[in-house]
C-alpha positions in Angstrom: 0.0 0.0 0.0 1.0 3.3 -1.1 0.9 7.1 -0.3 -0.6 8.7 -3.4 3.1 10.4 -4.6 3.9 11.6 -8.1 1.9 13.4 -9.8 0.2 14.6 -6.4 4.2 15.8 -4.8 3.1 14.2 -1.6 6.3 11.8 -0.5 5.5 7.5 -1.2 6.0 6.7 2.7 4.8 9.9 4.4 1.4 8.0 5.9 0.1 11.0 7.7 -2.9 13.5 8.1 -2.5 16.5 6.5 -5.2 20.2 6.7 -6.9 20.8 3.7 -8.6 24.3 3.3 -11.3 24.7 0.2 -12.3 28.1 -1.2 -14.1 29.5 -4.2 -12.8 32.4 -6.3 -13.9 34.5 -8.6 -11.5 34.8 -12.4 -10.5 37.9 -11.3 -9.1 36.7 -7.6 -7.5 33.3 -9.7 -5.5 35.8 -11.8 -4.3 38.0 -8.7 -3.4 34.7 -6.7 -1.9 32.6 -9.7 0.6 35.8 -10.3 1.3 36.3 -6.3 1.9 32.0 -6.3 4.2 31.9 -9.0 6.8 34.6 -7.6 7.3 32.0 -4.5 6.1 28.6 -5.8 6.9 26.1 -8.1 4.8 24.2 -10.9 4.0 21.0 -10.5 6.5 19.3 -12.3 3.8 16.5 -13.7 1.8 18.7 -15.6 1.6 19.3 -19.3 3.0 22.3 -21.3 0.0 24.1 -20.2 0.7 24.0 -16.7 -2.3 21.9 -15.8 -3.6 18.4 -16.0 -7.2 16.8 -16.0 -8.5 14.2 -13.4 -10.9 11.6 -14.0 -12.4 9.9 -10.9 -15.3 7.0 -9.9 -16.4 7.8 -6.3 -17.6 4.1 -4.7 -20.8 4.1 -2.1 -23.7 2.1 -1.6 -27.3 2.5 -2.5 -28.6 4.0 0.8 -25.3 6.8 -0.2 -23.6 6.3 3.3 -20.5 8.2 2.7 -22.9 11.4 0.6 -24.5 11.4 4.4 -22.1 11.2 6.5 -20.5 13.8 4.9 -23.7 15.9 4.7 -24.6 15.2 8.3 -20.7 15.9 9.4 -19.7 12.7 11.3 -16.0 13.5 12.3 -14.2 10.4 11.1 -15.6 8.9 7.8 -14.3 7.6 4.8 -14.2 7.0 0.6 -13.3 5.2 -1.7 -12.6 6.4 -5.8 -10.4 5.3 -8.7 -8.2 8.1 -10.6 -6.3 9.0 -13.6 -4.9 11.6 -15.4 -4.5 13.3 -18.6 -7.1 10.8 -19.9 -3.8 8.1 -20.1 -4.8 5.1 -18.4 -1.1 4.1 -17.6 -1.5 5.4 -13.9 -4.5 4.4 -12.6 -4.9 4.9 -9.0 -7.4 3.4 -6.1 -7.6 6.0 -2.9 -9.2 6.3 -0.2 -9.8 9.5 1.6 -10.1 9.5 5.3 -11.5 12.3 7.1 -10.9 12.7 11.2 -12.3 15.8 12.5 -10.4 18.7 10.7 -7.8 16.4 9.4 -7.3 14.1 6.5 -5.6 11.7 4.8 -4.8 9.8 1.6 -4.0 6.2 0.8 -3.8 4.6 -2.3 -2.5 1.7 -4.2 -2.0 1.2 -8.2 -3.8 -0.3 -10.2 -3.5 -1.8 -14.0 -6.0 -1.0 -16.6 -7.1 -4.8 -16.3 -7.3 -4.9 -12.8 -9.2 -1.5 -13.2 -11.7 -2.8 -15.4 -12.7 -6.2 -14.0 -13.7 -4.1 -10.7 -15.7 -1.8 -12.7 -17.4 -5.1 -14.5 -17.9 -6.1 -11.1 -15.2 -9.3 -11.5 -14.0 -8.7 -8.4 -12.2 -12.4 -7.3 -8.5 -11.5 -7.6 -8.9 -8.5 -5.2 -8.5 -11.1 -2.2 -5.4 -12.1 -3.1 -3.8 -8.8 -4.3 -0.6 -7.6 -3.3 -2.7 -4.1 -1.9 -4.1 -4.4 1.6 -6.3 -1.4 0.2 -7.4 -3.4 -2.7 -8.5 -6.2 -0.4 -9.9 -3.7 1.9 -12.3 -2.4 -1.0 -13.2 -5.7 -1.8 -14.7 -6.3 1.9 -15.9 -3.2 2.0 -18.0 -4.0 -1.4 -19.1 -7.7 -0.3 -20.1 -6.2 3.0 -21.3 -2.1 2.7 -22.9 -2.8 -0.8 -20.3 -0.2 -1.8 -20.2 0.2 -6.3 -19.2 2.6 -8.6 -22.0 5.8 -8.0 -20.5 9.0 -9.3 -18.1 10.3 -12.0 -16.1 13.4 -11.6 -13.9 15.2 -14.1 -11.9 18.6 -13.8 -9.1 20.5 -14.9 -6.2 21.2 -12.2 -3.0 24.1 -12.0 -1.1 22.9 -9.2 1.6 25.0 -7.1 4.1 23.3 -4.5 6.5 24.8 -1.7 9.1 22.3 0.1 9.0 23.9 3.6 5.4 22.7 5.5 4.9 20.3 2.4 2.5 22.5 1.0 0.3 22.7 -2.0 -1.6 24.9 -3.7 -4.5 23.7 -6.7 -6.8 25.6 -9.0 -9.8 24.0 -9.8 -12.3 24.5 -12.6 -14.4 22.7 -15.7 -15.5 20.6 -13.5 -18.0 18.1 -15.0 -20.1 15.1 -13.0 -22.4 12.5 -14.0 -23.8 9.4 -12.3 -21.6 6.3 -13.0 -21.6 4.3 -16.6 -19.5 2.3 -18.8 -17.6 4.9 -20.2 -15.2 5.7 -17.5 -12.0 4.0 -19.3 -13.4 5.1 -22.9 -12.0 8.0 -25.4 -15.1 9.7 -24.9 -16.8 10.3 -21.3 -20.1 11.5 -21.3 -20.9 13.9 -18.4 -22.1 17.1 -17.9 -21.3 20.9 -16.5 -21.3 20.6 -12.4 -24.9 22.5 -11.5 -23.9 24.3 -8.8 -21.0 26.2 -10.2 -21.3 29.5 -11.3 -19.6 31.3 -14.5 -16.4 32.3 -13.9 -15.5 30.2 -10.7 -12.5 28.0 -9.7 -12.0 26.2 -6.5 -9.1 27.5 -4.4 -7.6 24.3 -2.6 -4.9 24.9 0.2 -3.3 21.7 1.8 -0.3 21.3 4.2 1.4 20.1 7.2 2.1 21.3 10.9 2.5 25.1 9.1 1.5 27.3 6.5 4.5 29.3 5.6 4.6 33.2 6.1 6.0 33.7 2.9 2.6 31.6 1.3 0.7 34.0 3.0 2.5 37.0 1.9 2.1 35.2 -1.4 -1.6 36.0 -1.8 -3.4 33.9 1.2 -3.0 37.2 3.2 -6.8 37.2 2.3 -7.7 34.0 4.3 -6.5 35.9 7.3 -7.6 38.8 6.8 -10.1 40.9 7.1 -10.9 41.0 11.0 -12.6 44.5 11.0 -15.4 43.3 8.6 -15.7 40.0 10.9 -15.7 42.4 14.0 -18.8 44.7 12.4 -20.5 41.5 10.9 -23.8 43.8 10.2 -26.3 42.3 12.9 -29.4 43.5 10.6 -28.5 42.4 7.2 -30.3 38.9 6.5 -28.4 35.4 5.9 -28.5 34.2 2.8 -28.7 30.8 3.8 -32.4 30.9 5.5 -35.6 32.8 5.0 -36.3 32.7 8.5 -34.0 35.5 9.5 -35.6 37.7 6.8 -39.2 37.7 8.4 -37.3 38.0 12.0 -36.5 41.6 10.7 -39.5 42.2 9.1 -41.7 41.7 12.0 -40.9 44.6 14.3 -42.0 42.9 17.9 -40.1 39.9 16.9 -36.9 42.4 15.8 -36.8 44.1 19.3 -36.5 41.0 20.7 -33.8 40.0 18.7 -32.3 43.2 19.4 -33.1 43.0 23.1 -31.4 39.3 23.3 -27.7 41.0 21.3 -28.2 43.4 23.8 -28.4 41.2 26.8 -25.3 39.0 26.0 -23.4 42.1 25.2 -24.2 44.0 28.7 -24.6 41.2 30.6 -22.5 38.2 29.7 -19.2 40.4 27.8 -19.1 43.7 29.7 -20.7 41.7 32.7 -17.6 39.6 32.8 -19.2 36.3 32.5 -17.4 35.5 29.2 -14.3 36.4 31.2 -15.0 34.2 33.9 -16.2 31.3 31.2 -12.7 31.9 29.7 -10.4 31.4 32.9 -12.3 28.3 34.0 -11.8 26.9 30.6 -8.2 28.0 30.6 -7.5 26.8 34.0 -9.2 23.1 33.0 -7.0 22.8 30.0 -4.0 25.0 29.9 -1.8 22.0 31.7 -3.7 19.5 29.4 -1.8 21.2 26.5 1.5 21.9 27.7 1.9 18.3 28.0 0.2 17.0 25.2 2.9 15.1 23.2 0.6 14.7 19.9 -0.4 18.4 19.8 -0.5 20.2 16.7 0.5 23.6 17.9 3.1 24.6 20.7 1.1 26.0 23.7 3.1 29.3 22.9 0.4 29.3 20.0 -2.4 27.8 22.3 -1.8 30.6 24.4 -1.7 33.4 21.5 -5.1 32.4 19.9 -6.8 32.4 23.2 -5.7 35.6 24.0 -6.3 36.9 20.3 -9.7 35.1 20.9 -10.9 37.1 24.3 -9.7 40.4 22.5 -11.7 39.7 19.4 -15.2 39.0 21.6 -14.3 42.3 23.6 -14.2 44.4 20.3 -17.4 42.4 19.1 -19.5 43.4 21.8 -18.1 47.1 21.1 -19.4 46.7 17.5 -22.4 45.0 18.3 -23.4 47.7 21.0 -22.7 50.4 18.6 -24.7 48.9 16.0 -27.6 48.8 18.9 -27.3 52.8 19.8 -27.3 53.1 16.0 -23.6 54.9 16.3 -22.7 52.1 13.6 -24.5 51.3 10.9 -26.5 47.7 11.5 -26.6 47.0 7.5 -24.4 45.8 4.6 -25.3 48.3 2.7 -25.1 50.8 5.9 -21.6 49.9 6.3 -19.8 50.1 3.0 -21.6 53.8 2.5 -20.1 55.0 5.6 -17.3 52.8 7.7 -15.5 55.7 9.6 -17.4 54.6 12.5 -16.2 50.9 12.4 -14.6 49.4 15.0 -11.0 49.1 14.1 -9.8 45.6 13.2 -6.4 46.2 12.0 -3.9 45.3 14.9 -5.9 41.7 15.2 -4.5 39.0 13.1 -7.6 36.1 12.6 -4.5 33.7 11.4 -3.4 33.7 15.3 -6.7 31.7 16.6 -5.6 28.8 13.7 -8.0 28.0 10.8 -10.7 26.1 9.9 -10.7 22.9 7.0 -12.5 23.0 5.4 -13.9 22.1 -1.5 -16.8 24.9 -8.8 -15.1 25.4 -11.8 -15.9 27.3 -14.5 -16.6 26.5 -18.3 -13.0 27.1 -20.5 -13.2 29.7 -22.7 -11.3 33.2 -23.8 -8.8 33.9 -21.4 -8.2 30.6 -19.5 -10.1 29.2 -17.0 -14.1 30.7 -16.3 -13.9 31.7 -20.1 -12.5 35.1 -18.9 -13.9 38.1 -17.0 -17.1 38.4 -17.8 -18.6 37.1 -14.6 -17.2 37.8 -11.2 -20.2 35.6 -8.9 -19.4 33.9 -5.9 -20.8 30.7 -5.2 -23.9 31.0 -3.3 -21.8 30.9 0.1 -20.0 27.4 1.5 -18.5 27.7 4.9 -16.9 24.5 4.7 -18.3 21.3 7.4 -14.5 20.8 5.9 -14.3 17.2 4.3 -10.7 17.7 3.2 -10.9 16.3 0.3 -9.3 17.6 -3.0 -11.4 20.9 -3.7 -14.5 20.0 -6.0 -15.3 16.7 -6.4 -18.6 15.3 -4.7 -20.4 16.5 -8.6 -22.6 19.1 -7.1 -24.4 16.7 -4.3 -23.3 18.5 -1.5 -25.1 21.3 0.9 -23.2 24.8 1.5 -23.8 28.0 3.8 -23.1 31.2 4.0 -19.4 31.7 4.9 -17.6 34.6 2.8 -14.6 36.0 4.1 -14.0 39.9 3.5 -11.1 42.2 3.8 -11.0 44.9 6.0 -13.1 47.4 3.8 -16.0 44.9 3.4 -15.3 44.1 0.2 -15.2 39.4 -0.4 -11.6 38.4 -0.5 -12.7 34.5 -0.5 -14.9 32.2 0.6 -14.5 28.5 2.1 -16.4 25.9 -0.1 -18.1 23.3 0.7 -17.3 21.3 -2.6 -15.4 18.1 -1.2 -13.4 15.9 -3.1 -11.5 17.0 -6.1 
């Protein structure tokens, strides 16, 4: 059994998890970052002259779609299984499985012949006991047992970008195409179909490392993904989410919105200038502080522990500032309000969001003029995906999966990115 290496950069014996952060872009942010990556990264050196190369995979799951749900209902550790090539060449053909635990994940894998390849995809399945593999044999319990089969194709164009130091790598995303499983899979011609939920113009944004992302990476354009802590600190309390109609009539009905004010007022007075959050903070601290000093798997020193809780306590004190203010009406409680007039916002600019760690978090656009999203005509985001954070390769699960509002904005209120939901390219 094998570490998917190659054509992926990721080393044939280096069996650990890895963070995987997803967002989508507009053409217009893929051009800024691609320009900002190149001054510090390197290509890929598998790809073709263009710089990129294509990816065909068959997700496996079972008829009652156990690992679509566990993924949709966010179980923390969960599995799945695909086959993968590239460039449409059938000489590397790859069986992985992705495994998810909590915000981590990891990839193992194990090669496969185009014979092998198509006598599991015919369903001639006996000489998977005996293969060399202990994946292989693994899938073939896991299909006698879990009912797993071939469900879901999933093709895509990839521009990928490496750095040695925190083994990390950076992947554009787009054309990505799905269709429910068929014959054609190992064929010249693969019949599938635009993904649905994409919009023109997008690419998925696909971040994955080790213990660290490197400064200079950040500095290299992902500035964005830590950025922006004065719009999160005057996150307009009256502007309705886009994810639910529920908050829309909440504002609409003026008894029902003075309650809502009255309870952001409450928590505010009472439990942040009350000093109950401060209190909640030191018993929490005082429970676990020695629990992660001495932690010998721990991800982060507790130098950092320490930082983001701190950054963390600062960032609720100037929340409830902003909040307050946008109760007394001394800063505007809109969107709309905000980006007409932000001299009144609380400043954001010494806090640094990167501090308190980040979140894992997968959309492609049609080719055309230009390069990928068929150039900048459109500038849409997706319809907002803060990631439940599968951490698989950026846009694979073909459109099946759920998203939510989660853009992320810079300073002046304007979207810098956005974490995607899209799981699996």
């Amino acid at each position: 059994m094998e570490v998917r290496g190659a054509i992926t950069g990721q080393a044939a014996n280096s069996l650990h998890y890895r963070h995987e952060l997803k967002y989508t872009i507009t053409y217009w942010q893929y051009l800024q970052l691609r320009s900002r990556f190149r001054q510090v990264m390197k290509m890929d050196p598998h790809t073709r002259a263009d710089g990129t190369y294509s990816i065909r995979s068959i997700y496996f799951d079972n008829l009652q779609d156990k690992a679509l749900r566990e993924k949709v209902n966010g179980v923390a550790k969960r599995e799945k299984f695909r086959i993968r090539y590239y460039n449409d060449s059938f000489e590397r053909i790859t069986l992985e499985k992705k495994i998810k635990d909590n915000n981590l994940c990891m990839k193992v894998s194990a090669r496969l012949s185009e014979e092998e390849c198509r006598m599991l995809l015919a369903g001639d399945l006996g000489w998977m006991k005996t293969h060399a593999s202990s994946l292989v044999q693994e899938l073939y319990g896991k299909i006698k047992y879990q009912q797993l089969k071939p469900r879901m194709l999933v093709s895509y164009t990839r521009e990928p970008y490496i750095y040695t130091a925190g083994n990390v790598r950076i992947t554009f995303d787009w054309n990505v195409r799905t269709t429910m499983y068929h014959g054609t899979f190992l064929e010249e011609k693969v019949y599938d179909v635009e993904n649905g939920q994409q919009c023109p113009g997008e690419l998925i944004l696909e971040v994955k490392y080790d213990a660290f992302l490197p400064r200079v990476i950040l500095g290299g354009g992902m500035d964005g993904l830590s950025s922006g802590a004065t719009s999160m600190i005057n996150d307009a309390i009256d502007t309705p989410f886009s994810i639910t109609d529920f908050f829309d009539v909440l504002l609409e009905n003026e008894e029902y919105l003075a309650k809502y004010h009255e309870y952001l007022n409450e928590l505010v007075e009472k439990y942040v200038n009350g000093g109950e959050f401060q209190k909640t903070y030191e018993r929490i601290r005082s429970q676990i502080d020695d629990l992660v000093s001495d932690d010998p798997t721990a991800f982060y020193s507790y130098e950092e522990y320490d930082a983001a809780a701190q950054m963390l306590l600062e960032v609720v004190s100037l929340r409830a500032e902003s909040v307050s203010g946008q109760l007394d009406e001394t800063i505007p409680s809109t969107d709309d309000g905000q980006q007409e007039d932000s001299s009144s916002l609380i400043d954001g600019s010494d806090i640094d969001l990167s501090v308190m760690g980040t979140m894992s978090g997968g959309g492609g656009a049609g080719e055309g003029a230009g390069g990928p999203g068929g150039g900048p005509g459109e500038n849409q985001m997706f319809p907002g995906n803060q990631q439940n954070e599968n951490g698989n390769e950026a846009s694979e699960n073909g459109g099946q999966n759920s998203t939510e509002e989660g853009n992320i904005k810079d300073s002046d209120g304007n979207e810098v990115l956005q974490k995607s939901d899209l799981d699996g390219v």
